[in-house]
DRENTORFI-912990 format. One line per 8 residues: number of its first residue (from 1); for each residue y, x, z of C-alpha. Coordinates in pm, 1 decimal. Each point is the difference from the previous one (the first is absolute). Example, Ala and Ser with C-alpha at 12.3 -4.5 7.8 and 13.67 -1.06 7.14 Angstrom:
! DRENTORFI-912990
1	-450.0/1230.0/780.0 | 344.0/137.0/-66.0 $
END
This chain:
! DRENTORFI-912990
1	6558.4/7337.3/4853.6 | 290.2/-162.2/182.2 | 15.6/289.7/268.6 | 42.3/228.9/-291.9 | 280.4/-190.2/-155.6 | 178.7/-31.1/284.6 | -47.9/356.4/13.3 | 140.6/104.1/-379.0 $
9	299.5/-216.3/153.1 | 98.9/127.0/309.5 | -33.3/345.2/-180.3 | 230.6/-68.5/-249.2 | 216.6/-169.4/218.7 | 6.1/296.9/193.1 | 97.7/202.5/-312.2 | 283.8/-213.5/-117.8 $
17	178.5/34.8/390.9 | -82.7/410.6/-5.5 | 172.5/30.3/-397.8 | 252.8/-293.7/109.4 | 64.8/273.1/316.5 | 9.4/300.0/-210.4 | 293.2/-178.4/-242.4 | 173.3/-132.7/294.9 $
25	31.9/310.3/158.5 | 19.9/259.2/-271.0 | 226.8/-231.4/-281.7 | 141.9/-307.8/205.3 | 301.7/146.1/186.9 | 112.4/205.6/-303.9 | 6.1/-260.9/-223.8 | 156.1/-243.2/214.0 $
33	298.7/262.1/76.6 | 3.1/25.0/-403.1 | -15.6/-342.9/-46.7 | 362.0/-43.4/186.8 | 107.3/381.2/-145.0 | -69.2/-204.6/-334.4 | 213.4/-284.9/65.9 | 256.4/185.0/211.8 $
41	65.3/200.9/-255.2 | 80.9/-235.2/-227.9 | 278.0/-144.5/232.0 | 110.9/379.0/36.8 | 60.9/6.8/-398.7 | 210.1/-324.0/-26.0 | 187.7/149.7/296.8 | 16.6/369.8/-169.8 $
49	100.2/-189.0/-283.4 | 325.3/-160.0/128.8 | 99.3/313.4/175.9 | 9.2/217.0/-279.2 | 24.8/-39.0/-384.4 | -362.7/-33.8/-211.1 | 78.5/293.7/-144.4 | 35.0/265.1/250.2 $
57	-231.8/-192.7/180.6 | -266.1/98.9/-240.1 | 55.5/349.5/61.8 | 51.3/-1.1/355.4 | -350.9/-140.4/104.1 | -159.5/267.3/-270.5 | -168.7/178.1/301.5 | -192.9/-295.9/48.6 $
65	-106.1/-126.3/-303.7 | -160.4/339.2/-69.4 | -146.1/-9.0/284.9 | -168.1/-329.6/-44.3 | -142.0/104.3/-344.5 | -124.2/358.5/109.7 | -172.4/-248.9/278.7 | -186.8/-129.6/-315.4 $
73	-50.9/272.6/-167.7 | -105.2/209.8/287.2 | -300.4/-208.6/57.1 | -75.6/-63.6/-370.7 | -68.3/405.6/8.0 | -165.0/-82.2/381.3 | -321.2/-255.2/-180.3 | -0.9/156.8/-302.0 $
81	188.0/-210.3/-206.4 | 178.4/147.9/-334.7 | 363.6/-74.5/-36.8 | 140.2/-84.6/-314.4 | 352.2/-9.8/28.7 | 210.7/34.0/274.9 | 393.5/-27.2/72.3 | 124.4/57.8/352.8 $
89	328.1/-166.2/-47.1 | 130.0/-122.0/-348.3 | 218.7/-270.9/49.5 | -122.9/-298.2/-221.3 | 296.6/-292.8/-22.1 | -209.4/-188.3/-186.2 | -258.1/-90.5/271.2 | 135.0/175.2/285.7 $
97	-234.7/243.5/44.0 | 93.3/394.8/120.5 | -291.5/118.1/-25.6 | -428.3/-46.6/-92.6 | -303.2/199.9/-12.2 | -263.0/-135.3/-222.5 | -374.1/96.5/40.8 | -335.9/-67.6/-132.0 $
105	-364.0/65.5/161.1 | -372.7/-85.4/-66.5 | -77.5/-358.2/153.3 | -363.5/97.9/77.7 | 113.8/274.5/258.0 | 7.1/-147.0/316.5 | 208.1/259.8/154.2 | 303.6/-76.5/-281.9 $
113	-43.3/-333.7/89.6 | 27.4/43.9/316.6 | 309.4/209.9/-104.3 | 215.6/-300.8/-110.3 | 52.9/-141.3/359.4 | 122.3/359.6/58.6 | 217.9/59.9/-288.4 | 97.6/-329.9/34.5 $
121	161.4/5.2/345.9 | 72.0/375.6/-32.7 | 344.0/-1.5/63.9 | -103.9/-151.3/354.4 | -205.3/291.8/102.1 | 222.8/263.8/-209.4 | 322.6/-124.4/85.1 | -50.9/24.9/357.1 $
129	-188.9/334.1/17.0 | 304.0/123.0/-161.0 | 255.6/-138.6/280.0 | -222.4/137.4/259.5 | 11.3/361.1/-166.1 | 360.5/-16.6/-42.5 | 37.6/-104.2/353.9 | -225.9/310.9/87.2 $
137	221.7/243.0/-146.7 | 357.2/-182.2/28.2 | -0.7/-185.4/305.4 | -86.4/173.2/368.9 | -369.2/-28.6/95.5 | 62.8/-154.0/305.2 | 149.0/-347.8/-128.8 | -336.8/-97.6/-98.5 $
145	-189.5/92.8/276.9 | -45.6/-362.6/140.3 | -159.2/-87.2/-385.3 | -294.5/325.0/-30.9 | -58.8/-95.7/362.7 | -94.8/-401.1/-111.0 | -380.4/-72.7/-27.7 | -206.3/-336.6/-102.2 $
153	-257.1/17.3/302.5 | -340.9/-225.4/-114.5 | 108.7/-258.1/287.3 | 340.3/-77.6/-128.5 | -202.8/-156.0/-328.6 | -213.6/-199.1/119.3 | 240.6/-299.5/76.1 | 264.2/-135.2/-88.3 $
161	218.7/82.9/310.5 | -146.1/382.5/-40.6 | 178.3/-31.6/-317.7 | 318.6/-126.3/155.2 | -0.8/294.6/241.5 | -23.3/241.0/-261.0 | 292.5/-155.8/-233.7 | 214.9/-11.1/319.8 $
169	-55.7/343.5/58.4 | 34.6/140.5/-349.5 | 339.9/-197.7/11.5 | 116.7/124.5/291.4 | -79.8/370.3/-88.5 | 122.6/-44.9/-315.4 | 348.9/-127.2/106.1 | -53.7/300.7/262.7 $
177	48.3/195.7/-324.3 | 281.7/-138.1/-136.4 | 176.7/-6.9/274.0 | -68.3/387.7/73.4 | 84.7/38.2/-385.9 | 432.6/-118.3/49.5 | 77.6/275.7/256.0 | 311.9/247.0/-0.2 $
185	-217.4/290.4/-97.8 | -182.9/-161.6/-317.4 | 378.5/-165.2/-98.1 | 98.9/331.2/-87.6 | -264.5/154.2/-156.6 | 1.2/-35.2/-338.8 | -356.7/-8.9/-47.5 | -24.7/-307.4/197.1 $
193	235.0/-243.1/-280.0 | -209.5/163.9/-265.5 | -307.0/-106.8/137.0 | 153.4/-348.0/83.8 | 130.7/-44.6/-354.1 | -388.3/135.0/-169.1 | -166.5/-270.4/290.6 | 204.2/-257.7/-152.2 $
201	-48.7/16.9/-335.7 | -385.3/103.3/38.4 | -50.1/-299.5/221.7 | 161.7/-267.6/-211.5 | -204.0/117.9/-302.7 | -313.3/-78.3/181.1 | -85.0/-281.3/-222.8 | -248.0/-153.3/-178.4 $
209	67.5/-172.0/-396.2 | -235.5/-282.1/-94.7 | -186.0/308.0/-218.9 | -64.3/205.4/358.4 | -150.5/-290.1/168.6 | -222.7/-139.1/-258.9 | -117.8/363.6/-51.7 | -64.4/36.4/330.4 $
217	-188.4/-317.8/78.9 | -232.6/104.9/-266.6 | -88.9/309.0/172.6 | 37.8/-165.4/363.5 | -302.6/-257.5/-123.7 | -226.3/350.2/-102.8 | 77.3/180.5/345.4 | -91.9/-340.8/197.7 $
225	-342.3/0.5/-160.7 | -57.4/328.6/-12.8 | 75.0/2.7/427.0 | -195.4/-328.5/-7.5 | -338.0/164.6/-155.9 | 38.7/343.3/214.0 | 5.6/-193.8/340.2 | -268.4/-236.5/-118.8 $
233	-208.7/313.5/-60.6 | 146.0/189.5/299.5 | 72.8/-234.0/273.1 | -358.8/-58.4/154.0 | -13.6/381.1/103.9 | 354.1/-71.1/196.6 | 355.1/-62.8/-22.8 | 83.2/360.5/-39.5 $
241	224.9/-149.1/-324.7 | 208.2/-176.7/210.9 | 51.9/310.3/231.8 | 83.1/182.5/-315.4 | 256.2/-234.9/-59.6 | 112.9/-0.6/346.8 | 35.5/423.9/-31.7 | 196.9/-50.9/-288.6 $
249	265.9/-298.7/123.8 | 99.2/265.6/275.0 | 150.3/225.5/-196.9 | 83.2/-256.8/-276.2 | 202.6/-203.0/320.0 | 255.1/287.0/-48.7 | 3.4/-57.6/-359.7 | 77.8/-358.1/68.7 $
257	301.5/35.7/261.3 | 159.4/192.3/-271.3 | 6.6/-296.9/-204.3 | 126.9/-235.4/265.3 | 228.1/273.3/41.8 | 125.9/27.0/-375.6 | 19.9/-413.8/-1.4 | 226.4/3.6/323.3 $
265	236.0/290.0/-130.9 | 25.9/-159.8/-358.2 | 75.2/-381.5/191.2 | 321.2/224.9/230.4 | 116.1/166.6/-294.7 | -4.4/-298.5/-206.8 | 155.2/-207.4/237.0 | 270.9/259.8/25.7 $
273	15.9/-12.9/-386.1 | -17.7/-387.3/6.7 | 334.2/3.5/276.2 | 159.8/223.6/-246.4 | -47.7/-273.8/-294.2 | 108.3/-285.1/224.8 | 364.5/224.7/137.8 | 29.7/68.0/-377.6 $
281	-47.9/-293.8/-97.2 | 219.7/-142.6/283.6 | 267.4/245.9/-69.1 | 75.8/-119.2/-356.8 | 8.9/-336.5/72.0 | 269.1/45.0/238.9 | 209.4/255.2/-249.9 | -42.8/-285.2/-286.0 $
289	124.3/-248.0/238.2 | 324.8/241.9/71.1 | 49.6/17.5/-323.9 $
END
């Protein structure tokens, strides 16, 4: 009887590590880069804020408040979900809001559950699938090279220091990019400050409200079990999950460096903008004084 116990243990031990795996691999390194996109972003407002007037402000980040919505609303349509009422940007002075989508679904379908982590954090995935098409068709292929080129090998996961390695390397291709980005033939091509400008105000929209994140923790909690009771069922023929999962993070690595990417273009230009605010601010001081 004890033999068996320790059995039942040891298998569900081994479940928890192979789903634990799964999340860290397939979830873990894009929600960390959101988490600081989140709060970043935040800082980039206050900063946007006292570089130009609320107003015009409002309008001049439209780009990327529609795209944050049609991030929701894109996966509302994705699981299924029905939307009932939607604004892509309506500026609300009230309670600051630009913009909402609003949505309703049937709590006893697992796969709309599931849906909520998706539509919650959809301008994540959206907002960054739409940089990297824009950088397709605006930018030269070649700048990004070093990023489609980045993998996450099995090895590099398994410890700690495999995960350093990997986060140097994504760092140092991504600053690769940027580098290759500020060159005399992209400075005058007009495509290229276009793109900057649409990579800005994308990438400082990729937030969550307090709305996104409790909707998405609710559907976060249904995929967990839901990976939970397919490897508990699945994992004794192999770990042909994790290899799945493995398959996927190579192509989703490139998916990844394009966030890192967005962050580190959205912290130049805002410390561009934020040197602006400060000579500004500097400037009138120093005309008040003459006067």
């Amino acid at each position: 009887m004890g033999d068996i116990l320790l059995k039942i243990v040891t298998y569900l031990w081994q479940v928890i590590l192979i789903t634990s795996e799964q999340l860290l691999i397939l979830l873990g390194p894009a929600l960390f880069l959101a988490f600081i996109m989140h709060y970043f972003a935040i800082f980039v407002r206050k900063i946007q804020r006292s570089v130009i007037k609320n107003n015009f402000l409002d309008w001049f980040v439209a780009p990327g408040t529609i795209v944050h919505e049609l991030g929701h609303a894109f996966f509302c349509i994705v699981f299924g979900h029905r939307i009932t009422s939607i604004a892509l940007f309506k500026i609300n002075r009230y309670d600051g809001t630009l913009g909402y989508v609003e949505h309703s679904y049937n709590p006893n379908n697992l796969y709309q559950r599931v849906g909520n982590f998706f539509i919650g954090t959809g301008p994540i995935w959206f907002g960054t699938a739409v940089i990297y098409v824009m950088s397709c068709y605006m930018l030269d292929a070649s700048v990004f090279i070093a990023i489609h080129n980045i993998e996450l090998a099995p090895d590099t996961l398994s410890s700690w220091s495999g995960v350093l390695l990997i986060v140097q390397k994504t760092l140092s291709m991504v600053w690769s990019v940027i580098q290759s980005l500020f060159n005399s033939q992209l400075l005058t091509n007009w495509r290229f400050y276009i793109f900057i400008y649409f990579a800005f105000v994308i990438g400082s929209h990729i937030t969550l409200s307090p709305p996104d994140i409790r909707n998405a923790a609710g559907g976060l909690i249904t995929l967990v079990i839901i990976l939970f009771i397919f490897n508990f069922f699945s994992s004794f023929i192999g770990s042909f999950s994790i290899e799945f999962a493995m398959y996927l993070s190579k192509t989703y690595a490139v998916f990844l460096s394009f966030m890192l990417f967005t962050l580190v273009l959205n912290i130049i230009i805002s410390a561009t903008l934020f040197a602006l605010s400060f000579s500004s601010i500097f400037i009138t001081q120093k005309i008040k004084e003459k006067l």
